[in-house]
Structure formats: C-alpha cells, structure tokens
C-alpha angles and dihedrals in degrees: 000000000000120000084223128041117249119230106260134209134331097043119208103264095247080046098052084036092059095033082052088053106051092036101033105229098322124119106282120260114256091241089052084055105046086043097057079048085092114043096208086051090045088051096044094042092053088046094057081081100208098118095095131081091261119182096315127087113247088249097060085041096056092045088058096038091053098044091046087058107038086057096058092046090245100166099170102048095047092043084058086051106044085050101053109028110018094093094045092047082059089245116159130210089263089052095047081050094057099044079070111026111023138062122246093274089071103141083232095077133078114240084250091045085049096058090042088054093044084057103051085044096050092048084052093061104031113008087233132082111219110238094256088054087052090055101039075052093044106051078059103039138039130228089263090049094042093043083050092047095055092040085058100044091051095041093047083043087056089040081051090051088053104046094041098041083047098039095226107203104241111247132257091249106040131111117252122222114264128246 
C-alpha cells in the first residue's frame, strides 16, 4: 500500500487528459496517480519533460533508465520498464539480468553501451563523471545525447526516490528483478 493515497476514478477531465497522453490510453501507473495527488508535484513532475523519446534511441534510453533504477533498488520503476519496453529496445533477458547484477564490461554490451553504462553508474556513486569517463561517453555520444543521459539518470533518480519513500505497490504487470 501506498504512503500516500492515488487519485482514484473518475478522474477530473484535464487529469484523465494528461494521464491519456503519457499512457496512451492504458490504466495509469500508481506513481502517475500519487503524483497528481498534489497539484504543484504533478505539475513539476510533467514539466521535467522527460517523458518523451528525446535524442536517444529507446534503446540507449532504456539501458540508462534501467540501470538508474536497478541501482537505486527501484523495483517498481524498472520493473515498468522492463515490461513495457524491454522487448521493443531489443533487450534480452542477459541483458535484463545485467542491468541488475553485472558491471558495465558485461560481454552483453556493446563498447558504446558499456561507456553509457560506466557513466550512469559513475553519476549513481558520485554525481560527477571523471574526465576520462566523459571522454570514453563522449567519443559515443554527442553533447545532445550526453546532456539527455544525465538528465535521465537524475530524473529517474528522483522517479526512484518517489516509488521507494512512498512504497509504491509494483505493479501487476511489471517485471520482477531477477534473482
């Protein structure tokens, strides 16, 4: 159960507009819910802007959302992910599994996945890249695609903060870590 209560059906009309908009017509998430709880949250949260596919390919944008996640022992968000857009960002189940359970020189990634993942990883534990991660980033990714990758990892630091200090319930759906 949710440290603090979800909206619940029916939703206000500019509510069930934005909720229609960001799932597409599916249920909305718990966490969309107990956010637009509190107007000013639900407004900040939206306005984060990272909702949307940004400069990265999904598949880039799931590895750093997953790590991001699995790092801060967000159950709950990854779990979202890996259901609903594992399979699309072409992840396979070793590379679910290391998202969780292995470092970035997993022989699952690609040498550009592996300083993408070194970099999440690296913001995780000290908010800072070392100059020789931001180069190993930077001969992959350009300044669009590196500004995009820390926005995520704080933002889905922040979307971790949420769903574990509230204890969002995971949802029905969702992947489960693996052991």
């Amino acid at each position: 159960m949710s440290r603090i209560a979800p909206l619940a059906p029916p939703y206000a009309p500019e509510i069930r507009g934005q909720f229609d908009r960001i799932m597409r017509g599916a249920p909305p998430l718990t966490l969309f819910r107990v956010v637009a709880s509190n107007a000013r949250a639900w407004e900040k949260f939206r306005a984060g802007g990272l909702l949307d596919r940004g400069p990265l390919s999904l598949r880039e944008r799931e590895i750093v959302i997953d790590r991001t996640c699995a790092l801060t022992g967000c159950e709950y968000e990854w779990g979202v992910h890996i259901a609903i857009f594992a399979k699309a960002a072409g992840l396979g189940e070793a590379e679910v599994r290391a998202t969780v359970h292995e470092g970035a020189d997993a022989s699952c990634w690609s040498v550009p996945e592996q300083a993408l993942i070194s970099a999440v990883d690296a913001l995780h534990a000290k908010a800072t890249l070392t100059d020789a991660e931001f180069a190993a980033l930077s001969s992959h990714y350009d300044d669009a695609k590196i500004f995009e990758i820390i926005l995520l990892c704080g933002f889905y630091r922040t979307v971790s903060y949420l769903a574990n200090g509230l204890r969002l319930p995971l949802e029905g759906n969702a992947a489960r870590f693996p052991e």
